[in-house]
Structures are given as C-alpha cells and as structure tokens.
mmCIF file of the C-alpha atoms, coordinates in Angstrom:
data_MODEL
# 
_entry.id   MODEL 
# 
loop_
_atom_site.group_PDB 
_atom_site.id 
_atom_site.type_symbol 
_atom_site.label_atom_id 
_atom_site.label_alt_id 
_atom_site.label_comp_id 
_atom_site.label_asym_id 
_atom_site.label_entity_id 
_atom_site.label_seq_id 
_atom_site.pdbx_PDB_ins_code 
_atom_site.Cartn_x 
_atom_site.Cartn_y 
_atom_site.Cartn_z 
_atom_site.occupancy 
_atom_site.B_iso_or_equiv 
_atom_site.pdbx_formal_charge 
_atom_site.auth_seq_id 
_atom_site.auth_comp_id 
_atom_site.auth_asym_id 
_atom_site.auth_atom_id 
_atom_site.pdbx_PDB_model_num 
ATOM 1   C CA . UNK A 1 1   ? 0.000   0.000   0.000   1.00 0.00 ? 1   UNK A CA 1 
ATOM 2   C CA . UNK A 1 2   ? 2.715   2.359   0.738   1.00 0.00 ? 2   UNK A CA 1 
ATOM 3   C CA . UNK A 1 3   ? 4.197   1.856   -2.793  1.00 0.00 ? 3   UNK A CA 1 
ATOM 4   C CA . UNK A 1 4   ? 0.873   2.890   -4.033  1.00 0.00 ? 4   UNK A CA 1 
ATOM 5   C CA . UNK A 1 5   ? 0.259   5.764   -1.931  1.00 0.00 ? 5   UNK A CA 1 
ATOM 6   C CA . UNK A 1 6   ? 3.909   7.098   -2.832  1.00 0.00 ? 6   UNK A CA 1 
ATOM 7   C CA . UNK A 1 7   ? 3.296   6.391   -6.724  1.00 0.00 ? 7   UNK A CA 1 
ATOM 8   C CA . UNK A 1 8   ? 0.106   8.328   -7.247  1.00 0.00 ? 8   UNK A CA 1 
ATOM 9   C CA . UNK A 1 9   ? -0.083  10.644  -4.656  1.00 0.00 ? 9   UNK A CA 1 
ATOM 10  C CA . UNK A 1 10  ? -2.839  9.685   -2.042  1.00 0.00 ? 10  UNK A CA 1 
ATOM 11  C CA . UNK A 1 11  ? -4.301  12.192  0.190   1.00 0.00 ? 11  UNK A CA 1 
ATOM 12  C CA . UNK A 1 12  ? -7.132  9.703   1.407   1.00 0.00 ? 12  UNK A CA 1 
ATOM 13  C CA . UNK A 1 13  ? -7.688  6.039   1.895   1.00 0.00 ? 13  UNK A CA 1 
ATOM 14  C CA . UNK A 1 14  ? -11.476 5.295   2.437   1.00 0.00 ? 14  UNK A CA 1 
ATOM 15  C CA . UNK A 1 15  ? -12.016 2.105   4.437   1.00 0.00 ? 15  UNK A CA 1 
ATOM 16  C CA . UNK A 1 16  ? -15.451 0.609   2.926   1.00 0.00 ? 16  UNK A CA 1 
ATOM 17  C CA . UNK A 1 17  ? -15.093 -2.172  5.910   1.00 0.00 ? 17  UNK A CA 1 
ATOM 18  C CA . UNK A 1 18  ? -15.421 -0.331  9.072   1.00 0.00 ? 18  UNK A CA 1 
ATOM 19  C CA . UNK A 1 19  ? -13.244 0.498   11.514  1.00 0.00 ? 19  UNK A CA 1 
ATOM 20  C CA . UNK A 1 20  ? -11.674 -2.764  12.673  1.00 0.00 ? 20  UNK A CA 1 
ATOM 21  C CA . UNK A 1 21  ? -8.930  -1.673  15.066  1.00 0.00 ? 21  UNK A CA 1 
ATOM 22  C CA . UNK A 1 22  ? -6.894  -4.488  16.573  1.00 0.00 ? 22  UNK A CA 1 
ATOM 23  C CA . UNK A 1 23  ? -6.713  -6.403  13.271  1.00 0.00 ? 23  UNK A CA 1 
ATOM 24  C CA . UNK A 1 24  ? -3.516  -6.241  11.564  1.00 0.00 ? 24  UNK A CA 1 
ATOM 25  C CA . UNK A 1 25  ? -4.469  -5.070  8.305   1.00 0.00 ? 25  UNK A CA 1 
ATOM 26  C CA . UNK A 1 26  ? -6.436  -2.467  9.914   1.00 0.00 ? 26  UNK A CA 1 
ATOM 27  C CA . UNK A 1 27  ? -4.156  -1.290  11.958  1.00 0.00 ? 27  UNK A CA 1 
ATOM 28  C CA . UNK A 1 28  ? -1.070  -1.747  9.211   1.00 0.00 ? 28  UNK A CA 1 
ATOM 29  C CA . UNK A 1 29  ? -3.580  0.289   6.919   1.00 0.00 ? 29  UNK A CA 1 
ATOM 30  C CA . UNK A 1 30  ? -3.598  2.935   9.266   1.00 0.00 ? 30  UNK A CA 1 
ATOM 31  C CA . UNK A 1 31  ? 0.182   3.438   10.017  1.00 0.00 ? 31  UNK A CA 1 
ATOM 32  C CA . UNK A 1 32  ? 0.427   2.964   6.858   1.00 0.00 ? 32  UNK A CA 1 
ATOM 33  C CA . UNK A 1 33  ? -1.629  5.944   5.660   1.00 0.00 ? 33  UNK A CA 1 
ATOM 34  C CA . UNK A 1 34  ? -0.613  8.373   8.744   1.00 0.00 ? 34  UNK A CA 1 
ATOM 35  C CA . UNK A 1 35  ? 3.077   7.499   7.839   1.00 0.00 ? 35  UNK A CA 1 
ATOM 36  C CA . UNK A 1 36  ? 2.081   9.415   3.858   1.00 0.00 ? 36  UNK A CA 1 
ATOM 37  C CA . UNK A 1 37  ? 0.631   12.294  5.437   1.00 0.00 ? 37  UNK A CA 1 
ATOM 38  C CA . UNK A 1 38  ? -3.311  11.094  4.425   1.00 0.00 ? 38  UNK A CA 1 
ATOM 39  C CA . UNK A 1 39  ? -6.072  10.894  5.636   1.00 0.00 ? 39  UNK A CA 1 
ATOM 40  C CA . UNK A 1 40  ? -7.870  6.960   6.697   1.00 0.00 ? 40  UNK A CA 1 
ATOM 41  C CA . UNK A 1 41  ? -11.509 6.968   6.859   1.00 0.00 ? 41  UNK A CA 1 
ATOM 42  C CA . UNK A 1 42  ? -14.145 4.374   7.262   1.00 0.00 ? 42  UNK A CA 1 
ATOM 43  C CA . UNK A 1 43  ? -17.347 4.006   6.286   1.00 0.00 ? 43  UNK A CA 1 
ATOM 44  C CA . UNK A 1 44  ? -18.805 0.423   7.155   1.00 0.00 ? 44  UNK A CA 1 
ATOM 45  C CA . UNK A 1 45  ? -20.601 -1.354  4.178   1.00 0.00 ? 45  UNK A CA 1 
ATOM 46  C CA . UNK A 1 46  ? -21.901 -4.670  3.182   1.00 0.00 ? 46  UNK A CA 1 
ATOM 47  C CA . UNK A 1 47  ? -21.670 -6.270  0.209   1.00 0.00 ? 47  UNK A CA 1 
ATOM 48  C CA . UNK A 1 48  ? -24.860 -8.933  0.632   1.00 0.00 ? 48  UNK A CA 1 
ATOM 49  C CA . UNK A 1 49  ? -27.373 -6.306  2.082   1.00 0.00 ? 49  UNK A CA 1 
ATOM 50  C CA . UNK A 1 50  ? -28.753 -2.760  0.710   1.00 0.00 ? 50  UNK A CA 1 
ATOM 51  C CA . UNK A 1 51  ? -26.701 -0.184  2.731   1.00 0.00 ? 51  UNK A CA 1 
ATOM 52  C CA . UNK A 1 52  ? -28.803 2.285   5.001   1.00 0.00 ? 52  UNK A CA 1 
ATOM 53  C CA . UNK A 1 53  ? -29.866 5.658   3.645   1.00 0.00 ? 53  UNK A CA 1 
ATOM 54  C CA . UNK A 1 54  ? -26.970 6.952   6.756   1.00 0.00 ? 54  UNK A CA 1 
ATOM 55  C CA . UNK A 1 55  ? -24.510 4.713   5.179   1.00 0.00 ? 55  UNK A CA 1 
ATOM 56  C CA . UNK A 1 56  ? -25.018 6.266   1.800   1.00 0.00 ? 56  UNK A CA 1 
ATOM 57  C CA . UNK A 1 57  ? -24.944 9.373   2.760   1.00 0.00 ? 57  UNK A CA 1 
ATOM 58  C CA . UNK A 1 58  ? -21.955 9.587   5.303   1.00 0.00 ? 58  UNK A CA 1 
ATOM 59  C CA . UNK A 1 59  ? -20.091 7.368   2.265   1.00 0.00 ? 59  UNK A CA 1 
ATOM 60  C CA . UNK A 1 60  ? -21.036 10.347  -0.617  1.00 0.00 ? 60  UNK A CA 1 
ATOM 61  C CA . UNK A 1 61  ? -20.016 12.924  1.931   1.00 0.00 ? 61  UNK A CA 1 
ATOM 62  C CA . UNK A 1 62  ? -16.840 11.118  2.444   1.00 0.00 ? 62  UNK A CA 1 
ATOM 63  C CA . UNK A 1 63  ? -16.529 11.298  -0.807  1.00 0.00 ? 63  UNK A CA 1 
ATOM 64  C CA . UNK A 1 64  ? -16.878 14.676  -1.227  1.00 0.00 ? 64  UNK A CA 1 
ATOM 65  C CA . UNK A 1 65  ? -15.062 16.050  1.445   1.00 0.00 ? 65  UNK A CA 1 
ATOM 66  C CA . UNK A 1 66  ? -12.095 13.700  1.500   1.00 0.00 ? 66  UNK A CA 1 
ATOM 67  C CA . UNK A 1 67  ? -8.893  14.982  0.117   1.00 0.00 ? 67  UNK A CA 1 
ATOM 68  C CA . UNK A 1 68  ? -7.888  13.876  -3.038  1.00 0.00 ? 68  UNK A CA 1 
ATOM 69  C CA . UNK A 1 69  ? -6.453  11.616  -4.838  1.00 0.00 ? 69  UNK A CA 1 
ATOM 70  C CA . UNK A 1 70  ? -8.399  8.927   -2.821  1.00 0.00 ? 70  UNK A CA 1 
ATOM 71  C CA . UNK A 1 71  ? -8.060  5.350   -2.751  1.00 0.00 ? 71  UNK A CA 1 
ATOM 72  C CA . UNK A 1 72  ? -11.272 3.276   -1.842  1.00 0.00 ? 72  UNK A CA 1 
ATOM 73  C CA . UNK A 1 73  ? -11.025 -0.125  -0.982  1.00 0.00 ? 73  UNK A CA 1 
ATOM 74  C CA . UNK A 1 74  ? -13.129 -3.127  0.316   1.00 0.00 ? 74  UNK A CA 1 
ATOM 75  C CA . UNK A 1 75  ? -11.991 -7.001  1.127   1.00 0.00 ? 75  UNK A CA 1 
ATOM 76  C CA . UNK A 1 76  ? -11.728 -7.669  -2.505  1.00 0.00 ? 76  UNK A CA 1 
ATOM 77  C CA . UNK A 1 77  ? -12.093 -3.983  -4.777  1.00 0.00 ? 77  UNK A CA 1 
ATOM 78  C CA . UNK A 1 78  ? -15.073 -5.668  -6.193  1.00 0.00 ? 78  UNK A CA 1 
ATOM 79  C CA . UNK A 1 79  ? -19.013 -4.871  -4.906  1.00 0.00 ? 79  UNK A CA 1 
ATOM 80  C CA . UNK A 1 80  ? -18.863 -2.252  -2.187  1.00 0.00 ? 80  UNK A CA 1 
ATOM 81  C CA . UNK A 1 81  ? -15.778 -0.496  -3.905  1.00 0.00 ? 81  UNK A CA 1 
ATOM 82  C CA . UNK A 1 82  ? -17.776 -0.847  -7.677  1.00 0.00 ? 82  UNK A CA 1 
ATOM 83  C CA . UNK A 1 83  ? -20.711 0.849   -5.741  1.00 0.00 ? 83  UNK A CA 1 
ATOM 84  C CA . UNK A 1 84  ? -18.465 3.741   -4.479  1.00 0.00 ? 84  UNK A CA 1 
ATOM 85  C CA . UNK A 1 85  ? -16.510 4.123   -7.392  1.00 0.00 ? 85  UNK A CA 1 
ATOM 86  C CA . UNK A 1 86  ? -19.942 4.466   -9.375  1.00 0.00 ? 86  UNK A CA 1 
ATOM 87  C CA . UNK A 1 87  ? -21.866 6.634   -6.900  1.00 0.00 ? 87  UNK A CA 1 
ATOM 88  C CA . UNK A 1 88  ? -18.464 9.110   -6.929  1.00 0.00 ? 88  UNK A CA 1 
ATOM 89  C CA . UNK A 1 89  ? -18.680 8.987   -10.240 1.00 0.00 ? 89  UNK A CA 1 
ATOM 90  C CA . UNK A 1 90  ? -22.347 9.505   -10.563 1.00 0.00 ? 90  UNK A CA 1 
ATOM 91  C CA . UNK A 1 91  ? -23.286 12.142  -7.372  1.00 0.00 ? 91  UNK A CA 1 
ATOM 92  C CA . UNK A 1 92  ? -19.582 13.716  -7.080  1.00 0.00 ? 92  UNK A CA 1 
ATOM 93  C CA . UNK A 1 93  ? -18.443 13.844  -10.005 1.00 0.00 ? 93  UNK A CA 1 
ATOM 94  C CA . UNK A 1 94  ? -21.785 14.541  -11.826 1.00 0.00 ? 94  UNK A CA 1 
ATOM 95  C CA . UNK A 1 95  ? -21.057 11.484  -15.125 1.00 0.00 ? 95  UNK A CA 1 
ATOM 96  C CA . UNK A 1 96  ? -23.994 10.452  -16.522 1.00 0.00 ? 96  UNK A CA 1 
ATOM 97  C CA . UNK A 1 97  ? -25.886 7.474   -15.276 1.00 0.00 ? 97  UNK A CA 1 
ATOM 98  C CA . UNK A 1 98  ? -24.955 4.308   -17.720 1.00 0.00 ? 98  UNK A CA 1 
ATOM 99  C CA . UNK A 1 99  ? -21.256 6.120   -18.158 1.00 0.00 ? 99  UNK A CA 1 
ATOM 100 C CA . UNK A 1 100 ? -20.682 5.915   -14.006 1.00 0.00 ? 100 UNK A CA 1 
ATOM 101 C CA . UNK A 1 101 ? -22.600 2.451   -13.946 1.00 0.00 ? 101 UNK A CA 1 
ATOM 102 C CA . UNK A 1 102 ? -19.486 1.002   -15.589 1.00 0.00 ? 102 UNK A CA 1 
ATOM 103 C CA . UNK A 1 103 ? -17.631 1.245   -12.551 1.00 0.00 ? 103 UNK A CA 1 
ATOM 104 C CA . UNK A 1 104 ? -19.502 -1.818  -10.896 1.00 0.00 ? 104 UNK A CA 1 
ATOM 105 C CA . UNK A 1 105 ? -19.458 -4.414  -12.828 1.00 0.00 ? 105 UNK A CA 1 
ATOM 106 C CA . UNK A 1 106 ? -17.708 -7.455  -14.437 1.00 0.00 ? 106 UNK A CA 1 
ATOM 107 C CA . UNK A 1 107 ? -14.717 -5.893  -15.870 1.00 0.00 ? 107 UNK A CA 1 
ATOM 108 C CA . UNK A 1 108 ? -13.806 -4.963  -12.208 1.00 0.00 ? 108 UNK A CA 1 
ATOM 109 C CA . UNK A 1 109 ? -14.737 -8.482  -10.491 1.00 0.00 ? 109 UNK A CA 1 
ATOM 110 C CA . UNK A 1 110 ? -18.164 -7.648  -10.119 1.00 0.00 ? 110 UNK A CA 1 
ATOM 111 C CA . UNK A 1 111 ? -20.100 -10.946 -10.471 1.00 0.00 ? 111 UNK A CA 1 
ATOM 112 C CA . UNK A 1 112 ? -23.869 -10.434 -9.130  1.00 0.00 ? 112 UNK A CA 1 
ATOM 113 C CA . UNK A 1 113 ? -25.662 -13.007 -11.257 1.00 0.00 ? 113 UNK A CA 1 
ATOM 114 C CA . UNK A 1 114 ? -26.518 -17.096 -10.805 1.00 0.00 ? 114 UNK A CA 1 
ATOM 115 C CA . UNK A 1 115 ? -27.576 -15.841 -7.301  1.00 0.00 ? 115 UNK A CA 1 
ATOM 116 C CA . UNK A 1 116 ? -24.774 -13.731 -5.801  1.00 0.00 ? 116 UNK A CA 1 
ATOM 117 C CA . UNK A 1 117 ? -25.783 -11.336 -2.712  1.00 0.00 ? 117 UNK A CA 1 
ATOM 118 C CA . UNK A 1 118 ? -23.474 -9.277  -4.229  1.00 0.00 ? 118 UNK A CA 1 
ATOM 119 C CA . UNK A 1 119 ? -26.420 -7.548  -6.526  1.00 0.00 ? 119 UNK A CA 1 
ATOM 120 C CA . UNK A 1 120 ? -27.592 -5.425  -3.661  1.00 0.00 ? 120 UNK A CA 1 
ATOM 121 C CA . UNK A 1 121 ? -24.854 -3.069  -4.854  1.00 0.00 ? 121 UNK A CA 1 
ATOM 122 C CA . UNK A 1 122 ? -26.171 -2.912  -8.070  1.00 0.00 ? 122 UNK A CA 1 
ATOM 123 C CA . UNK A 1 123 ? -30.076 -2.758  -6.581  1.00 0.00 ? 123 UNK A CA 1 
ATOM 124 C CA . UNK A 1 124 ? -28.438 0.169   -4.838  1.00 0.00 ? 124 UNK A CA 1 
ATOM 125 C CA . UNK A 1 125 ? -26.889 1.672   -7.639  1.00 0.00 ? 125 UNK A CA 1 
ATOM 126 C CA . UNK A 1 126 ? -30.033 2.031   -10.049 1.00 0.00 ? 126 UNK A CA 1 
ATOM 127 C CA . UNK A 1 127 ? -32.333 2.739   -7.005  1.00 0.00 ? 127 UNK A CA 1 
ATOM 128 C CA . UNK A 1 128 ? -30.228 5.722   -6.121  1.00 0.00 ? 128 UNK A CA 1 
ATOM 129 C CA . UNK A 1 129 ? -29.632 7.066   -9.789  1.00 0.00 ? 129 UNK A CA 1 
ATOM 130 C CA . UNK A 1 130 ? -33.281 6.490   -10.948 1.00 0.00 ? 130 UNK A CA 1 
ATOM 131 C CA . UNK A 1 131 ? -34.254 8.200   -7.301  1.00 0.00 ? 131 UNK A CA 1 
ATOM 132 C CA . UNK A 1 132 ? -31.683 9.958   -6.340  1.00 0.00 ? 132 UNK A CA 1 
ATOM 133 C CA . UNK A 1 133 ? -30.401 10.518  -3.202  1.00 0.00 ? 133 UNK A CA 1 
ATOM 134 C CA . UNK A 1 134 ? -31.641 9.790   0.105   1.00 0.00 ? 134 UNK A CA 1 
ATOM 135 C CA . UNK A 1 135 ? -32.904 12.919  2.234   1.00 0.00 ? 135 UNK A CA 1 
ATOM 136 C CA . UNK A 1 136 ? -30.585 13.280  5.494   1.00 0.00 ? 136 UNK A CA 1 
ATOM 137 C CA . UNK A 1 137 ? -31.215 15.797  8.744   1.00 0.00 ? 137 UNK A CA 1 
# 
C-alpha cells in the first residue's frame, strides 16, 4: 500500500469495511496511511445487504469532502468499492448514469448473477440514480 500511496499521490484512503482496530491489516492500513501524510476513513458497508440511507450518505459525503487523490477499498475492490466508485462517479463527479454504472461491474470483479448477494450493490446503484439521493437531517 505504501508503494501505491507514494506512486500516485494519495491524500485519502477510504475504508469501505469499518473500523476494525486491533486487526492487523487495519491497523497496518492505518500506520500505513498516517506514515504518507493522508487521511484513513471508514465508512462500514456490506456487500450482501442494501446499505442504510446513513450509510449512503456519510459514504457520498466522504466522498466529497475527502482529500484527493483517494483510494477506496473493500476485502476484494469488487461490490462495495464498484458501488463507491460508481456513486463518486455519478453524485460527485456529476457522469452520466450508464457512463458511471461502468464502474460496478464485471470488468472490475463484479459478479452479481446465478444468485450472488453481491447484486444489492447494483439494486443500490439504479435505485439511487433512478431516485436519487436519500434525504438526510
């Protein structure tokens, strides 16, 4: 990570799995990322169930806010990481719909057919494009 972080610059690393201090890779990630000068924040996400309308928006506002370059990871760069990449794309970065969609979906490991949980991220997608997004306090 820290050859990554030196090669394109990263200001941010956004944690899609929660903060999990006490694990290694957590807490590696997190050295890791003060060590560059960044910022390390988490946002907790699942990749088998619909995230919360508070998930979504503390995870665009993340988004948002966050310095950049950012790098946004999951366990595998796949589901919840498509789903960011597309919603950044889509509410941050203002792409059109089908253009940010690309961003979850085979070509980057995202499988969600022949019964995967895994299409709650693209449920989410399309209900949050088609809807837009969810109305916070």
């Amino acid at each position: 990570m820290a050859d990554v972080m030196a090669a394109y610059g990263i200001k941010s690393v956004i944690n899609l799995r929660g903060k999990n201090s006490g694990s290694w890779w957590y807490d590696n990630e997190v050295e890791v990322t003060t060590a560059h000068g960044a910022s390390h924040l988490d946002v907790r996400m699942s990749a088998l169930r619909d995230p919360e309308d508070a998930t979504i928006a503390q995870l665009i506002e993340t988004m948002r806010t966050a310095p950049r370059p950012m790098l946004i990871h999951c366990q595998s760069g796949a589901d919840r990481t498509g789903l960011a990449a597309a919603l950044f794309e889509r509410f941050v970065e203002r792409r059109p719909t089908d253009i940010a969609a690309h961003q979850i979906s085979f070509r980057y490991g995202h499988f969600p057919w022949l019964g995967s949980r895994s299409i709650a991220m693209d449920r989410t997608y399309w209900k949050l494009s088609t809807g837009g997004l969810p109305k916070t306090e």
